[in-house]
C-alpha positions in Angstrom: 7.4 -80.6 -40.9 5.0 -78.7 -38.9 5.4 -76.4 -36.6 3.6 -76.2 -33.0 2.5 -73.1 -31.0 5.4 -71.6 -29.3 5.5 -70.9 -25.7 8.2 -68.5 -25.8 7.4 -65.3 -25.8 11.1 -63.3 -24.1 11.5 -61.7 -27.3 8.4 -59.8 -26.9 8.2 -56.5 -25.1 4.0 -56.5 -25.2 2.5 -60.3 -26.0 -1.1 -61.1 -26.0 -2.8 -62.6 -23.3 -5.3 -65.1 -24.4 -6.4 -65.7 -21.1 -7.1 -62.1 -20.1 -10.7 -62.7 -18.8 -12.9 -59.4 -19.8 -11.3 -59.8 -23.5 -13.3 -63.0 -24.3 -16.5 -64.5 -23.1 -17.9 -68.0 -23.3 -21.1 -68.0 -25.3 -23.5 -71.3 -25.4 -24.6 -72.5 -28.8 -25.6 -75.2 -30.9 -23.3 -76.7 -33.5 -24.0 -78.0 -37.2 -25.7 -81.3 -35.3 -27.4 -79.6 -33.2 -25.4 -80.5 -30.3 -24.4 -78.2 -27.2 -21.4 -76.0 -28.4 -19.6 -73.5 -25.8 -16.7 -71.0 -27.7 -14.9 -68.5 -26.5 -15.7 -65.3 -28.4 -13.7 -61.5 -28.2 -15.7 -58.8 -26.3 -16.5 -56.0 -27.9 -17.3 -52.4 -26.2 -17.0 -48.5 -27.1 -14.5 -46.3 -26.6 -14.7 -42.3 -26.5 -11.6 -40.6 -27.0 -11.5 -36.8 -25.8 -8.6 -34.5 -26.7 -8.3 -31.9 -24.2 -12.5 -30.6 -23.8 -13.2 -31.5 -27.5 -14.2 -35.1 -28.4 -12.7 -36.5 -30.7 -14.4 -39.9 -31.9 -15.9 -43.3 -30.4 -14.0 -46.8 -31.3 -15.2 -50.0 -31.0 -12.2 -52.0 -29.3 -11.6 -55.0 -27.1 -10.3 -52.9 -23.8 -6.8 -53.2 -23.7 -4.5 -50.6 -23.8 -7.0 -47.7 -23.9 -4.7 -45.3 -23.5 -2.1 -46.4 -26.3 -5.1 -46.2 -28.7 -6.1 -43.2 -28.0 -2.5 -41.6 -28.4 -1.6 -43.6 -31.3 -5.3 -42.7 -32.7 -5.1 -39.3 -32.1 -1.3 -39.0 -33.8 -1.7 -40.9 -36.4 -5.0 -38.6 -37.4 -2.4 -35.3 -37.2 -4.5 -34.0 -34.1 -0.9 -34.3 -32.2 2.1 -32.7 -33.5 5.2 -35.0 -33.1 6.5 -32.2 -30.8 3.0 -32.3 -28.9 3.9 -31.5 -25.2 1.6 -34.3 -23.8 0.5 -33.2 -19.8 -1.7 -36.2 -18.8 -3.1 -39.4 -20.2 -6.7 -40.2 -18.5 -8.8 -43.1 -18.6 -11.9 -43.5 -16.8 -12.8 -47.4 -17.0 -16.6 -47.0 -15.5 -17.1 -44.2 -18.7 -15.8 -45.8 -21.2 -13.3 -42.9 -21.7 -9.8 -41.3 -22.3 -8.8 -37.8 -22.5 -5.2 -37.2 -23.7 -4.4 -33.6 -22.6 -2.0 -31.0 -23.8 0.0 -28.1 -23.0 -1.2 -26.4 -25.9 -5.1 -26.4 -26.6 -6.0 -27.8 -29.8 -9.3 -27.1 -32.0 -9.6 -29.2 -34.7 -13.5 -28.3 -35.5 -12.9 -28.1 -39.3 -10.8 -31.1 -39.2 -14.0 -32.9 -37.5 -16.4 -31.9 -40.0 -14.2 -34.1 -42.5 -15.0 -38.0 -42.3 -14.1 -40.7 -44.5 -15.2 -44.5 -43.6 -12.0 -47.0 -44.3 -12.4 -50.2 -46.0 -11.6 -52.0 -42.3 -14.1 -54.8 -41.3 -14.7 -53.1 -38.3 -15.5 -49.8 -40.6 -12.8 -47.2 -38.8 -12.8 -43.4 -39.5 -10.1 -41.2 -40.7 -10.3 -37.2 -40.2 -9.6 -34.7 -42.8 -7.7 -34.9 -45.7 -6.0 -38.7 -45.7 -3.0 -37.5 -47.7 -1.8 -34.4 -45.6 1.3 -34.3 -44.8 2.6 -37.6 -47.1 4.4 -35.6 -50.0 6.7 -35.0 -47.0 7.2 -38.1 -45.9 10.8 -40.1 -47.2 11.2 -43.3 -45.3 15.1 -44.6 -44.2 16.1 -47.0 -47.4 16.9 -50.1 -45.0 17.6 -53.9 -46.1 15.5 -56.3 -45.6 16.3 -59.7 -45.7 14.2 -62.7 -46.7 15.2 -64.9 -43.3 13.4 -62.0 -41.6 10.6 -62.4 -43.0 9.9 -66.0 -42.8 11.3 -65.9 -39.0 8.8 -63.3 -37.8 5.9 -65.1 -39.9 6.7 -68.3 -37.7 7.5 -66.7 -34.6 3.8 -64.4 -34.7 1.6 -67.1 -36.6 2.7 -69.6 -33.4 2.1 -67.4 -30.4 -0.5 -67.6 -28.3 -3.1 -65.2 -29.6 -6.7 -64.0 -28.8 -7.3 -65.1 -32.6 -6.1 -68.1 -31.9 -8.7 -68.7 -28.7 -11.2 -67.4 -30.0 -11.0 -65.5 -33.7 -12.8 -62.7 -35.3 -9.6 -60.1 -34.9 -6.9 -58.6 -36.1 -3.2 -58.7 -35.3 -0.5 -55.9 -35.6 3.2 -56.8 -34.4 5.7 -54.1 -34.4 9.3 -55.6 -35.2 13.0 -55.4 -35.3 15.0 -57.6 -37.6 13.6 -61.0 -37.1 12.8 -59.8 -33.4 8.8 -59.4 -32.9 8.5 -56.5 -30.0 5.2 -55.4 -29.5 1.8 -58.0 -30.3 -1.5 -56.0 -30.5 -4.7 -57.0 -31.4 -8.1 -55.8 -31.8 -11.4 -56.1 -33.9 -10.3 -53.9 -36.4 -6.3 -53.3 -38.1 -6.6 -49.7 -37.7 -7.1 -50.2 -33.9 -3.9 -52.4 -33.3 -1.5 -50.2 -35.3 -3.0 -47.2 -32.9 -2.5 -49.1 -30.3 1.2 -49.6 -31.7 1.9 -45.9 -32.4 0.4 -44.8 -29.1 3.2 -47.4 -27.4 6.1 -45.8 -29.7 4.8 -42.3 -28.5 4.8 -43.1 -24.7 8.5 -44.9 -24.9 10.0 -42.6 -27.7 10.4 -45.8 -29.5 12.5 -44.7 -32.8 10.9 -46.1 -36.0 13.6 -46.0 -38.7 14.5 -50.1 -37.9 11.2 -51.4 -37.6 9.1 -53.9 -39.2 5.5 -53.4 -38.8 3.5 -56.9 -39.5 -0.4 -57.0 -39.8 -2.9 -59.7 -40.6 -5.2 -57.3 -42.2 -5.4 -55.9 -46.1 -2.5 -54.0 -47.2 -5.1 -50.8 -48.1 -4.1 -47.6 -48.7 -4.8 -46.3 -45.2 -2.4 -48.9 -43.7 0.0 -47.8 -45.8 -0.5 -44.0 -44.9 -0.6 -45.1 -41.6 2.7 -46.7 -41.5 4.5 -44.3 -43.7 3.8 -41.4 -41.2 4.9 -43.5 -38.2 8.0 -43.1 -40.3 8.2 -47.5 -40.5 9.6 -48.2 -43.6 8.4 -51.4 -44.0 4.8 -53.3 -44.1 4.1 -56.9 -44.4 0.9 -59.0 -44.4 -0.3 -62.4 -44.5 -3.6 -60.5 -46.7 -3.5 -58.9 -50.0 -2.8 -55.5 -51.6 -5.1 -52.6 -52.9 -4.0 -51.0 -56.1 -3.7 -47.4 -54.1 -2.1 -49.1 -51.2 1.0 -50.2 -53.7 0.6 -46.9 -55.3 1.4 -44.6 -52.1 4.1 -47.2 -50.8 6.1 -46.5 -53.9 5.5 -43.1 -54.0 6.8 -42.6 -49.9 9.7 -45.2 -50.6 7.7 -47.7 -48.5 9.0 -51.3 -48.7 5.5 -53.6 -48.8 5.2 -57.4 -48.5 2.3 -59.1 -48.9 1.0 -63.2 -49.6 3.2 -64.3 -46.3 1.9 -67.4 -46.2 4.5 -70.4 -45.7 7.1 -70.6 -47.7 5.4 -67.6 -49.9 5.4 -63.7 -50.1 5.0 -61.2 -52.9 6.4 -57.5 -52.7 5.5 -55.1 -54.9 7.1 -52.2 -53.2 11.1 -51.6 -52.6 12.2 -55.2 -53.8 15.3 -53.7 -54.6 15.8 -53.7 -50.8 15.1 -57.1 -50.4 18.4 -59.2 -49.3 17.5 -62.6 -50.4 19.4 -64.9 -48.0 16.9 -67.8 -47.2 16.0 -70.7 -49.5 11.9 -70.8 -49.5 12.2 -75.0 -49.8 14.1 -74.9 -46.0 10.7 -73.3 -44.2 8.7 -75.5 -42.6 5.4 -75.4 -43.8 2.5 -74.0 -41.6 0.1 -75.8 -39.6 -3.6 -75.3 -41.2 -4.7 -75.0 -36.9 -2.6 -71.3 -37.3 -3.7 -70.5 -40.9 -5.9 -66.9 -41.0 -8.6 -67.0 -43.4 -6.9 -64.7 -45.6 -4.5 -67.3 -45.7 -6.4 -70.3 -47.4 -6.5 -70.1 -50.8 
């Protein structure tokens, strides 16, 4: 049995919206015959995020949800304190710009000088040194159980998605239990799991429950990333990096990766794994939802 794309999206707190207009574009072409071909395909534009007077960096993003990314950017990078008093969150569509401003100015000129370029196809930046802060980082020791996982791989593979209208993008779905909460997506990982953070930062969303899902490579900056959102579990349709399963072990990090149908490997905190599904009862997925990290 196959399963279909799935209409029902109540679960979700934050979906994606295929049909948003200025995130796609049609785009003539000519196919492998040389016929007419018209495809939808994701737009693409910069944006520059200021903290306070300083700025900070320039992402390349689809649009949505500037100001998410550039909180859950800025956070995730250590350039806001978890006890950041936050006094305005400005975006300014016409420039291309947010400025996140605080009660407290912040100078992170040294931190600046400090760039390393991530193994993300859309080539993100990190600031400073990647493992500050991580020796302190202990993650809840939370169950997870093996229905879980294959719900949440059915329930996100078979929503509507921009990758499914037009490709060429990541997906990053915050969860709860076999509940997916917030769908983002974006050209590159790193930009969806900002976009996540900077949502859990504006709601005071805890993070000691979650499930964080992402199409993208289990690298070692996706696992840094996750670990100080204080999520203590990653999963992934993609593979692992040999320093991504390194840091996962060492912060307690429970890390999934290979979901692909009926399959998954962990090689971080199996010993929280509660197996409670039989792998021959899920249906097998349809190859019109399969990732290209998928075939194979």
């Amino acid at each position: 049995m196959q399963l279909a794309i799935s209409d029902d999206q109540s679960d979700y707190i934050i979906a994606p919206d295929p049909g948003a207009t200025r995130l796609t574009r049609a785009v003539e072409g000519l196919d492998q015959t040389g016929a007419p071909a018209r495809i939808s395909v994701v737009e693409e534009r910069p944006l520059t995020i200021f903290l306070n007077s300083q700025e900070i960096v320039t992402a390349m993003t689809i649009g949505d949800y500037p100001e998410y990314l550039a909180l859950g950017f800025l956070r995730n990078q250590g350039m806001l304190r978890p006890d950041e008093e936050i006094t305005g969150v400005d975006y300014d569509e016409d420039l291309e710009t947010v400025v996140v401003r605080t009660a407290v100015e912040t100078s992170h000129e040294e931190k600046l000088k400090k760039k390393t370029r991530t193994s993300g196809c859309a080539v993100g930046t990190v600031f400073g040194d990647m493992m500050e802060g991580l020796e302190e980082v202990r993650l809840p020791d939370v169950e997870v159980r093996t229905s879980w996982l294959y719900d949440l791989a059915s329930r996100i593979n078979r929503t509507p998605s921009l990758y499914l209208e037009a490709g060429a993008i990541h997906g990053t779905v915050l969860c709860r239990e076999n509940r997916p909460l917030v769908y983002m997506e974006d050209v590159g990982r790193h930009n969806a799991v900002d976009k996540i953070a900077g949502w859990m930062l504006s709601t005071g969303e805890g993070a000691g429950d979650k499930i964080l899902y992402t199409t993208g490579r289990l690298t070692s900056e996706m696992v840094i990333k996750t670990a100080m959102m204080g999520i203590p579990v990653l999963a992934s349709r993609s593979g692992f990096t040999a320093w991504g399963v390194e840091i996962a072990r060492q912060v307690g990090l429970t890390l999934i990766g290979r979901m692909r149908g009926q399959r998954f490997v962990c090689l971080s905190g199996a010993e929280r794994l509660v197996w409670d599904a039989d792998p021959d009862s899920v249906p097998v997925e349809d190859r019109k939802h399969r990732r290209k990290s998928a075939e194979g």
